[in-house]
N, CA and C atoms as an extended XYZ file, in Angstrom:
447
Properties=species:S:1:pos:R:3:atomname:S:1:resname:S:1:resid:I:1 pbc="F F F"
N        11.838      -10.601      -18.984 N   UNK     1
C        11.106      -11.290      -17.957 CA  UNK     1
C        11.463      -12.763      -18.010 C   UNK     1
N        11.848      -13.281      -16.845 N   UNK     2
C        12.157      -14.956      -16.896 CA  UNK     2
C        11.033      -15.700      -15.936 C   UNK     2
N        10.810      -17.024      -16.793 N   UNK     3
C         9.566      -17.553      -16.890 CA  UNK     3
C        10.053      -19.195      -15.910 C   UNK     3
N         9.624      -19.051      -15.118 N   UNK     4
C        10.258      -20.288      -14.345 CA  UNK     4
C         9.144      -21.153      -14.152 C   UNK     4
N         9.810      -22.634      -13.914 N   UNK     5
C         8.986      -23.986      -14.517 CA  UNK     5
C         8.222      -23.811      -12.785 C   UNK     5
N         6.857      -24.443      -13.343 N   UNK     6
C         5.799      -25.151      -11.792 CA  UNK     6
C         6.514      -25.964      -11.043 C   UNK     6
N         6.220      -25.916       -9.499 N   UNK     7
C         7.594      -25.901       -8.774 CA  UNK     7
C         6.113      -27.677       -8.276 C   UNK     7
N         7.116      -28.797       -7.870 N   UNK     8
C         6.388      -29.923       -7.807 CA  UNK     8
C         6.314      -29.331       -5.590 C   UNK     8
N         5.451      -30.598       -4.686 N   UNK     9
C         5.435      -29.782       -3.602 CA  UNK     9
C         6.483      -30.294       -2.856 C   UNK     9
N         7.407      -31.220       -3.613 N   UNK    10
C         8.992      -31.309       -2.640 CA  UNK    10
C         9.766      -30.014       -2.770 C   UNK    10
N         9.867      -29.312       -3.936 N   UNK    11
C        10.428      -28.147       -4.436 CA  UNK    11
C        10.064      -27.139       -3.033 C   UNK    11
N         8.434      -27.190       -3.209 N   UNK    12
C         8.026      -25.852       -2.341 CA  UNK    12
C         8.452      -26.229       -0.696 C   UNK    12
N         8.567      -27.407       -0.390 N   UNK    13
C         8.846      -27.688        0.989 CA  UNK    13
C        10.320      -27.623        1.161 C   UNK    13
N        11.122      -27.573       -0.085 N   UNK    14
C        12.611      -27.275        0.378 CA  UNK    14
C        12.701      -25.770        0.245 C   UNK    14
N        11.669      -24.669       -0.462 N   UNK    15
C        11.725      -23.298       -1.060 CA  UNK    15
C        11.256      -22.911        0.608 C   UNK    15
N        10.437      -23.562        1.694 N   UNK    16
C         9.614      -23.378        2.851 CA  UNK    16
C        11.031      -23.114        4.044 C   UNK    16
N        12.044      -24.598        3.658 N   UNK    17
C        12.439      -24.703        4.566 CA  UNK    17
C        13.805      -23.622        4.801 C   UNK    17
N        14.370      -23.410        3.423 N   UNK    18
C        15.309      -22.784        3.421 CA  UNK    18
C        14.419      -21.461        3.199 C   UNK    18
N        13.383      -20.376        3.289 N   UNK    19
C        12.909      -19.065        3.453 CA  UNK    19
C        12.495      -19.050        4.913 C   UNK    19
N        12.340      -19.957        5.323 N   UNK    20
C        12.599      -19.681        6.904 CA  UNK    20
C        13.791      -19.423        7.891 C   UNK    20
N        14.858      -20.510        7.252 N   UNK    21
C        16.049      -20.415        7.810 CA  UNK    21
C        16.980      -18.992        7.424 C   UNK    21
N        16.407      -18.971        6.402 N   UNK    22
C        16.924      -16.855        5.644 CA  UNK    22
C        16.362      -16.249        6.763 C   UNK    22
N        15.070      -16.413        6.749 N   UNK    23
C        14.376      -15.316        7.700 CA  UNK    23
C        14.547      -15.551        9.267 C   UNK    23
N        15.243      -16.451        9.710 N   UNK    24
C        15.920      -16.396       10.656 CA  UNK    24
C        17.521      -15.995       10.643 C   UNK    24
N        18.211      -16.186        9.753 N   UNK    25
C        19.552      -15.435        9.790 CA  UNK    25
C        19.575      -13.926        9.643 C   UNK    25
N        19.051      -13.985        8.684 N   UNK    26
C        18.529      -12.581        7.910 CA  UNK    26
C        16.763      -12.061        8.356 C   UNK    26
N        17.320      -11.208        9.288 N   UNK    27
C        15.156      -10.845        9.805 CA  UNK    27
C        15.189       -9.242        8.777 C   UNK    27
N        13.712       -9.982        8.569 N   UNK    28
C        12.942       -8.549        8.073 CA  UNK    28
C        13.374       -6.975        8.180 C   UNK    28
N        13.518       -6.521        7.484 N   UNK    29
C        13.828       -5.177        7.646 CA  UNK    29
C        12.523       -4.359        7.552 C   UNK    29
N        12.337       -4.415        8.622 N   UNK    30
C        10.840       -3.872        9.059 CA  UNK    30
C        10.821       -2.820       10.032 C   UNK    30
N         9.617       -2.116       11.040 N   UNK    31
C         9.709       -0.984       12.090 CA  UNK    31
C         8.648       -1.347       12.548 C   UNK    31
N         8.708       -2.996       12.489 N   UNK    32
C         7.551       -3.293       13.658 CA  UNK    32
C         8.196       -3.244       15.171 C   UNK    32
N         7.065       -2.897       16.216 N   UNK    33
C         7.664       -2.399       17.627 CA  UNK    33
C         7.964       -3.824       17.983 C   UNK    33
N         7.907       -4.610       17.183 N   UNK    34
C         8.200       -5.887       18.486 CA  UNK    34
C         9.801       -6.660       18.454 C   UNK    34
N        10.005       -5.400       17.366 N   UNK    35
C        11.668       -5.876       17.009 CA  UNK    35
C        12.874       -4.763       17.825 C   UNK    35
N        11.857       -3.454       18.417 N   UNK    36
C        12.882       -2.809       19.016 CA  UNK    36
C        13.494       -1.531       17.956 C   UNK    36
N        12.343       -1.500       16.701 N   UNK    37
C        13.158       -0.762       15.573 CA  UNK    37
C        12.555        1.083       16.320 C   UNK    37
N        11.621        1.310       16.830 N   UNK    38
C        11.375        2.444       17.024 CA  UNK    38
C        11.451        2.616       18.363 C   UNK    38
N        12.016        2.068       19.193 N   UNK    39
C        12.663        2.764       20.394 CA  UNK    39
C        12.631        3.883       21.388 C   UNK    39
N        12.895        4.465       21.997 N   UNK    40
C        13.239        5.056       22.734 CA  UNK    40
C        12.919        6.871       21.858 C   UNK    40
N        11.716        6.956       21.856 N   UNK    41
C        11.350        8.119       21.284 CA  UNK    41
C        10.734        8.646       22.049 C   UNK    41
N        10.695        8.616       23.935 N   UNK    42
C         9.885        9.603       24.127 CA  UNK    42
C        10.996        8.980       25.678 C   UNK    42
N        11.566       10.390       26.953 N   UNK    43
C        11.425        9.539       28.051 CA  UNK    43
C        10.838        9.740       29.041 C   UNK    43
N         9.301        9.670       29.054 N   UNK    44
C         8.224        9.568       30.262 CA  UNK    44
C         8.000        8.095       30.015 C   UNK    44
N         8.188        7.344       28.974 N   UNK    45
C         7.254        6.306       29.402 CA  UNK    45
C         7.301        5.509       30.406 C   UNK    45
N         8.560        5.366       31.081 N   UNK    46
C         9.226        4.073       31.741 CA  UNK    46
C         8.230        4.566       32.786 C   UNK    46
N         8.308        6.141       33.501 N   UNK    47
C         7.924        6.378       34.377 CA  UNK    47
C         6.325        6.564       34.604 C   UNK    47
N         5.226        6.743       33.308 N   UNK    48
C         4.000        6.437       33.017 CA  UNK    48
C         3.881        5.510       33.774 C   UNK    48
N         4.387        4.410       32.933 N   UNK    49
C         3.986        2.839       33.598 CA  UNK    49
C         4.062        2.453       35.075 C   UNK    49
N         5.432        3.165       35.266 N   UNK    50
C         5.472        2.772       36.756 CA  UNK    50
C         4.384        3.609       37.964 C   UNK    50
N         4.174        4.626       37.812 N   UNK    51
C         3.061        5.616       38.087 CA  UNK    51
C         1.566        4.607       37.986 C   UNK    51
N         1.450        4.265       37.001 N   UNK    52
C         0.115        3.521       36.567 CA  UNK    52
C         0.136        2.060       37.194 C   UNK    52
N         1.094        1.569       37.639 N   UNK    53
C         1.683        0.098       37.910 CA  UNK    53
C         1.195        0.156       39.966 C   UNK    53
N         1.488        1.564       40.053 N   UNK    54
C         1.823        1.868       41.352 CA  UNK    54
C         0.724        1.746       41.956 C   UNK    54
N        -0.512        2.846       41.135 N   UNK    55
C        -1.896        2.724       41.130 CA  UNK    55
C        -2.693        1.683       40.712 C   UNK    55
N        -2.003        0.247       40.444 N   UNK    56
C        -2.963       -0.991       40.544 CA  UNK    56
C        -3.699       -0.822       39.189 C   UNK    56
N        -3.346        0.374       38.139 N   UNK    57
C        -4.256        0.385       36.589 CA  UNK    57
C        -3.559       -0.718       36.061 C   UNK    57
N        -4.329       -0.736       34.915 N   UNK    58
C        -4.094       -1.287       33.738 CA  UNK    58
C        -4.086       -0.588       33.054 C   UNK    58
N        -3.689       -0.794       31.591 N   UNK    59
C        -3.218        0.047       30.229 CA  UNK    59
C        -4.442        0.613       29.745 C   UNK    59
N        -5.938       -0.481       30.021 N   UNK    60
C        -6.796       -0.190       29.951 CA  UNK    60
C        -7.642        0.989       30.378 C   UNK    60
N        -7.506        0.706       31.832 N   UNK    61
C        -8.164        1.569       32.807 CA  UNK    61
C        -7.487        3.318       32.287 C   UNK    61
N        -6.219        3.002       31.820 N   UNK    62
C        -5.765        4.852       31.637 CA  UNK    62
C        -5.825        5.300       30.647 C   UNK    62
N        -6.256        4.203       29.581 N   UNK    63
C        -6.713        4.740       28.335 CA  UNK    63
C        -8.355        5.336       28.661 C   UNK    63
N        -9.275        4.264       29.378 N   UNK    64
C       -10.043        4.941       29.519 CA  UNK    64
C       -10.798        6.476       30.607 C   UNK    64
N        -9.790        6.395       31.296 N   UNK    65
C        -9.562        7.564       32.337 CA  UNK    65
C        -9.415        9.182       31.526 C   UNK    65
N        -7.915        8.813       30.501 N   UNK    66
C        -7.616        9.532       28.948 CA  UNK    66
C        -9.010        9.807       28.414 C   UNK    66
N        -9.416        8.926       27.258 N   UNK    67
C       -10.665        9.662       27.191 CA  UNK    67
C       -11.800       10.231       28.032 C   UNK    67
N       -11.688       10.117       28.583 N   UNK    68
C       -12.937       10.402       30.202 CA  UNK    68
C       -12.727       12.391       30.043 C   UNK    68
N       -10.791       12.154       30.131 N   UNK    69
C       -10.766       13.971       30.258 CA  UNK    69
C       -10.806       14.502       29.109 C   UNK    69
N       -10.959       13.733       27.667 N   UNK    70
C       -10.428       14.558       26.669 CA  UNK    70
C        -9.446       14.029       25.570 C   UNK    70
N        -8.699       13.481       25.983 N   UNK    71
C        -7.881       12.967       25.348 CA  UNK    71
C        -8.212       11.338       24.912 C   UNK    71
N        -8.042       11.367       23.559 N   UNK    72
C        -8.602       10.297       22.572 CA  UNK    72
C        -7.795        9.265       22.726 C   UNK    72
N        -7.113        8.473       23.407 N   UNK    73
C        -6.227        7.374       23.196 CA  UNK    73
C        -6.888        6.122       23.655 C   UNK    73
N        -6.081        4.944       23.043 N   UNK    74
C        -6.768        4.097       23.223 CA  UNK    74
C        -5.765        3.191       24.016 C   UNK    74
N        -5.896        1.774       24.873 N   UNK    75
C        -4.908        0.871       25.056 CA  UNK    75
C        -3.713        0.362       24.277 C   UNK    75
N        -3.571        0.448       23.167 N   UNK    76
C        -2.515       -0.081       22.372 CA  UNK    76
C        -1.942        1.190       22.199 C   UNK    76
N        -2.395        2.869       22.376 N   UNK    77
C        -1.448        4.026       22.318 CA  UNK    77
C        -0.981        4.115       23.916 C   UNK    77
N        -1.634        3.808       24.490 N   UNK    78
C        -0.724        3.965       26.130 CA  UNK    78
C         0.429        2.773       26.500 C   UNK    78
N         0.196        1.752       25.385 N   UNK    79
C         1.247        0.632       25.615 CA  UNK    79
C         2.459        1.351       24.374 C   UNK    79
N         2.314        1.704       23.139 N   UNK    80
C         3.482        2.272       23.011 CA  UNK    80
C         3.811        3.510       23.787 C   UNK    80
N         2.941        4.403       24.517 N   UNK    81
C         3.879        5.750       24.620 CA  UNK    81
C         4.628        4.758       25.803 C   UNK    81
N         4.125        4.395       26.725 N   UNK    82
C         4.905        3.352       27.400 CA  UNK    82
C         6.351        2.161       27.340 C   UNK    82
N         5.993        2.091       25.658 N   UNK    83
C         7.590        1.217       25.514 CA  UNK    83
C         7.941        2.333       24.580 C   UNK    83
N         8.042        3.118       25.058 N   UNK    84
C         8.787        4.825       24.331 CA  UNK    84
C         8.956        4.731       22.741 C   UNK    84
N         7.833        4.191       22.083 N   UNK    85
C         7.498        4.101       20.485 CA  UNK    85
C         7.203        5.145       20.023 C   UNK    85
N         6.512        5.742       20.550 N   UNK    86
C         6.223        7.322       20.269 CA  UNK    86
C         6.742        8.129       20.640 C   UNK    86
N         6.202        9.377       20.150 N   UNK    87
C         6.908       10.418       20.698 CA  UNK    87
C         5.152       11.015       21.624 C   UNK    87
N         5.545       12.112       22.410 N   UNK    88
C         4.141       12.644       23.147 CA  UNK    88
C         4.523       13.878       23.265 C   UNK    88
N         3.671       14.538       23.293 N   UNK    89
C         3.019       15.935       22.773 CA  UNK    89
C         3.230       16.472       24.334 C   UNK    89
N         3.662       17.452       24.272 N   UNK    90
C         3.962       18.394       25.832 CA  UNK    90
C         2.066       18.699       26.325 C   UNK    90
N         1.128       18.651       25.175 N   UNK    91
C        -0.250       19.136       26.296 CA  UNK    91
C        -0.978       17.781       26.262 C   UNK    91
N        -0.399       16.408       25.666 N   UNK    92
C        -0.217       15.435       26.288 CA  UNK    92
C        -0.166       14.628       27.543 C   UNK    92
N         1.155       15.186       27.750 N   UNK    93
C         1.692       14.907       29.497 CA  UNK    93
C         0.636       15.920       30.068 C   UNK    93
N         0.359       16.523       29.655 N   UNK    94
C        -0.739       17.837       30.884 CA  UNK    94
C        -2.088       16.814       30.991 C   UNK    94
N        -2.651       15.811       29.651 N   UNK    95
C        -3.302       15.080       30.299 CA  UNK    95
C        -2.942       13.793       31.436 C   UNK    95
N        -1.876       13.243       30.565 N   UNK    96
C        -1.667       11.908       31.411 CA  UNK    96
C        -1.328       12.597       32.963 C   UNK    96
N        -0.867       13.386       32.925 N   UNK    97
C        -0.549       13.734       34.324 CA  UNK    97
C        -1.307       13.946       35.482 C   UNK    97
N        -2.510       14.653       34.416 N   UNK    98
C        -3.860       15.409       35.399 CA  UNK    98
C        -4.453       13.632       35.977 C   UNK    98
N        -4.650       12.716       34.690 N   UNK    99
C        -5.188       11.889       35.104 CA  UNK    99
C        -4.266       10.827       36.431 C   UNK    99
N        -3.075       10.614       35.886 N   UNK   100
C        -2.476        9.951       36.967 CA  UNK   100
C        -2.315       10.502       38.426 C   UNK   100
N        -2.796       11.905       38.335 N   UNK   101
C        -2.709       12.296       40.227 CA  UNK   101
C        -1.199       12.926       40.217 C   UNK   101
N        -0.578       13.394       39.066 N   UNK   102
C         0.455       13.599       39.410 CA  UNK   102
C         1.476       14.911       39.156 C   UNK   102
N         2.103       15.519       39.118 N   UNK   103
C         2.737       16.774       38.312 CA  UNK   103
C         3.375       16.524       36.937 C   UNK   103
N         3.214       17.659       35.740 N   UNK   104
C         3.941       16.934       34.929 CA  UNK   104
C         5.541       16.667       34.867 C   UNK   104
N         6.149       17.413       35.832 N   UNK   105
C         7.698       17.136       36.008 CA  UNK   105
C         7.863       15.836       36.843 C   UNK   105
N         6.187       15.022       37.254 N   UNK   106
C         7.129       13.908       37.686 CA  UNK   106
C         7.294       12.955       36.554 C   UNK   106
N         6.258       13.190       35.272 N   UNK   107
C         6.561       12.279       34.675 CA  UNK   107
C         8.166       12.247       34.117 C   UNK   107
N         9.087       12.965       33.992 N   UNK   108
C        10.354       13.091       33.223 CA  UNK   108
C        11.076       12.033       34.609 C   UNK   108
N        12.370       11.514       34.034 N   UNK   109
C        13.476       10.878       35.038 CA  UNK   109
C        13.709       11.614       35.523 C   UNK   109
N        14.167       12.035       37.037 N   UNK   110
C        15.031       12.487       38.050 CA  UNK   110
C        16.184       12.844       37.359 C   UNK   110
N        16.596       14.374       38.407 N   UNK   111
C        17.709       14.254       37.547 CA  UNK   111
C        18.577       14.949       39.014 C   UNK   111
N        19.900       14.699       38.949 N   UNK   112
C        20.508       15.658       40.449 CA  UNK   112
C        20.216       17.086       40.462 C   UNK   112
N        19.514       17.459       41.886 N   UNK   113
C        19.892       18.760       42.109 CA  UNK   113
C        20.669       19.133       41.935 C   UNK   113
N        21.984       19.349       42.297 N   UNK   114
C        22.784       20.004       42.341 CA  UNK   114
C        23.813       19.282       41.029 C   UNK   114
N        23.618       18.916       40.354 N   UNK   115
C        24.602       18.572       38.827 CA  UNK   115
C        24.349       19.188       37.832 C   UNK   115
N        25.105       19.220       36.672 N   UNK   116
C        24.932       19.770       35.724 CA  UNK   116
C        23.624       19.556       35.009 C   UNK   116
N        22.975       20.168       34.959 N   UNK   117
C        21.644       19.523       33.976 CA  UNK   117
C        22.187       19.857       32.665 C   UNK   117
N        22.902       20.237       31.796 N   UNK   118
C        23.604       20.153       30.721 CA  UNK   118
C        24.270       19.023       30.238 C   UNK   118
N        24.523       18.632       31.367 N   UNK   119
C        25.439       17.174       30.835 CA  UNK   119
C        24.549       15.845       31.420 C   UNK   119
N        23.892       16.234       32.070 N   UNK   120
C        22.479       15.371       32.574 CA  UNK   120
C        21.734       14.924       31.001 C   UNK   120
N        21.484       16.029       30.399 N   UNK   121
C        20.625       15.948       29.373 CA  UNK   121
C        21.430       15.707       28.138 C   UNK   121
N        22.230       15.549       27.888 N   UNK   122
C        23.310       15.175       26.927 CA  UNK   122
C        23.644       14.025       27.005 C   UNK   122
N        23.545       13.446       28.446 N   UNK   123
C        23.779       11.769       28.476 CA  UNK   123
C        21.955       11.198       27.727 C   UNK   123
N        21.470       11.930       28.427 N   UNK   124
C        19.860       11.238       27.963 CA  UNK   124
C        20.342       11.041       26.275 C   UNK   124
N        20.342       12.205       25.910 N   UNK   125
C        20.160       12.076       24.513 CA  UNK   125
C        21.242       11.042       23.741 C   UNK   125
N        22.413       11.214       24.366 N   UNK   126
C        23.311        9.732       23.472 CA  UNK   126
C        22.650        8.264       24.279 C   UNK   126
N        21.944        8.128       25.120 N   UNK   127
C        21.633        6.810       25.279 CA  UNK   127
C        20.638        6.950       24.808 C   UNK   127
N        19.247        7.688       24.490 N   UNK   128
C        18.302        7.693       23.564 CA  UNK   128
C        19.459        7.000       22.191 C   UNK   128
N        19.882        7.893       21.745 N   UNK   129
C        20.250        7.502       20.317 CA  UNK   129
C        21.201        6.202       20.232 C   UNK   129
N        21.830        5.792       21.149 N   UNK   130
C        22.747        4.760       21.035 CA  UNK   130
C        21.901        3.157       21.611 C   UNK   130
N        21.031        3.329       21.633 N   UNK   131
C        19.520        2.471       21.778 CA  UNK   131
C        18.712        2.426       20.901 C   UNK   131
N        18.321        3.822       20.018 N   UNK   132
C        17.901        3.795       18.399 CA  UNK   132
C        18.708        3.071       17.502 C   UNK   132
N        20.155        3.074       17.731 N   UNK   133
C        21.385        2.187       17.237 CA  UNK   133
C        20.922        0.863       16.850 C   UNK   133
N        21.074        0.841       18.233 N   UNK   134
C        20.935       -0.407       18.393 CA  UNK   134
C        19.791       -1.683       18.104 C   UNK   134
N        18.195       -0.797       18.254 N   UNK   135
C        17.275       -1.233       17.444 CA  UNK   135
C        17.795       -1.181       15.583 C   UNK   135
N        18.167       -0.116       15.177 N   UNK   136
C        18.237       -0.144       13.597 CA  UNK   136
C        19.127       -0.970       13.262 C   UNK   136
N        20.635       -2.008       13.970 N   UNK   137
C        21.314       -2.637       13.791 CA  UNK   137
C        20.717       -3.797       13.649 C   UNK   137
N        19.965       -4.179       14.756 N   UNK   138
C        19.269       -5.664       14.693 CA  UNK   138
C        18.008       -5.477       13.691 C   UNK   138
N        17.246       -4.892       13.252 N   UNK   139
C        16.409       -4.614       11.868 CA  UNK   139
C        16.829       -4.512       10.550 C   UNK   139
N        18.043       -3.458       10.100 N   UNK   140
C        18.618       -3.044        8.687 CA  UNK   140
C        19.707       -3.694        8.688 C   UNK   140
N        19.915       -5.046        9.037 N   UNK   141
C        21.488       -5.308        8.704 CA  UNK   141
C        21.527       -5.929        7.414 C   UNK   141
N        21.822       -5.114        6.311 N   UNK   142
C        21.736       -5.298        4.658 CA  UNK   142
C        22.655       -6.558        4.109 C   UNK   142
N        21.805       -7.769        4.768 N   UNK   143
C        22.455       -9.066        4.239 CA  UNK   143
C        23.730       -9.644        4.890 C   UNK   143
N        23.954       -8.597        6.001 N   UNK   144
C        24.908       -9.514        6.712 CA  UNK   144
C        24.345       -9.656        8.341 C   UNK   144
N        24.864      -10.682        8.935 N   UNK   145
C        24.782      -11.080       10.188 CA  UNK   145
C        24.687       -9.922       10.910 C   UNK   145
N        23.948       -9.530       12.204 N   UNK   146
C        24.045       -8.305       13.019 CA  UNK   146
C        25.140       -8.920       13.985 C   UNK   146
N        26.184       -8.217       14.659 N   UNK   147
C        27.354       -8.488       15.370 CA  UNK   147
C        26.759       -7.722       16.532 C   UNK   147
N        25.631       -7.612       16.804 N   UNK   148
C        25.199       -7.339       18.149 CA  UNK   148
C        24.068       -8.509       18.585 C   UNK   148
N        23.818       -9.347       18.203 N   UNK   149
C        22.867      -10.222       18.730 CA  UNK   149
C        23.672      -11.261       19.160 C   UNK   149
């Protein structure tokens, strides 16, 4: 164990200035949502919001609409299923849906009639994951610079 001397408070204001400037070169390796580390884990949300946006709610109003039918969520769970942090439960969407006035196939993206839905859904899934990428690049970059920011 090494025993290091009481630091005087010029010490701690140069220990202040340079652990900030780290923690700006070098950020936290963390999975807080406000860094983008959990991503794109669900894709109704974009279209939740816009549904709810359309109808003049708030995040509020459909959390409390949600519990009204049953379903326990609160405002800060309808703002992540919304920035697609979560993932959501298929009898889930059977609530948000009932409550938004809407079917549950509208909550999913559009997709062409007449195209492959095979390769429709194969693009979803590499831009899901190449967006998970891309959050875990700018979070875990193990001491070196991220070359995507």
């Amino acid at each position: 164990m090494r025993i290091t001397p009481m630091k005087s408070k010029s010490d701690l204001s140069k220990d202040g200035f340079f652990s900030n400037l780290l923690g700006k070169i070098f950020p936290p390796r963390d999975s807080s949502p406000h860094n983008g580390a959990a991503k794109n884990r669900n894709l109704v949300g974009q279209r939740i919001r816009t549904i709810r946006m359309e109808k003049h709610w708030t995040q509020n109003r459909l959390a409390k609409e949600l519990q009204s039918a049953g379903l326990n969520k609160s405002r800060v769970a309808v703002a992540r299923i919304e920035a697609q942090m979560v993932h959501v439960y298929d009898f889930q969407l059977l609530y948000i849906a009932k409550v938004l006035g809407v079917a549950p196939l509208d909550l999913f993206p559009k997709t062409q009639a007449n195209g492959n839905l095979h390769e429709e859904v194969t693009w979803l899934k590499k831009l899901r994951r190449a967006c998970a990428f891309i959050g875990r690049r700018h979070t875990t970059n193990r001491g070196s610079k991220s070359s995507l920011r």
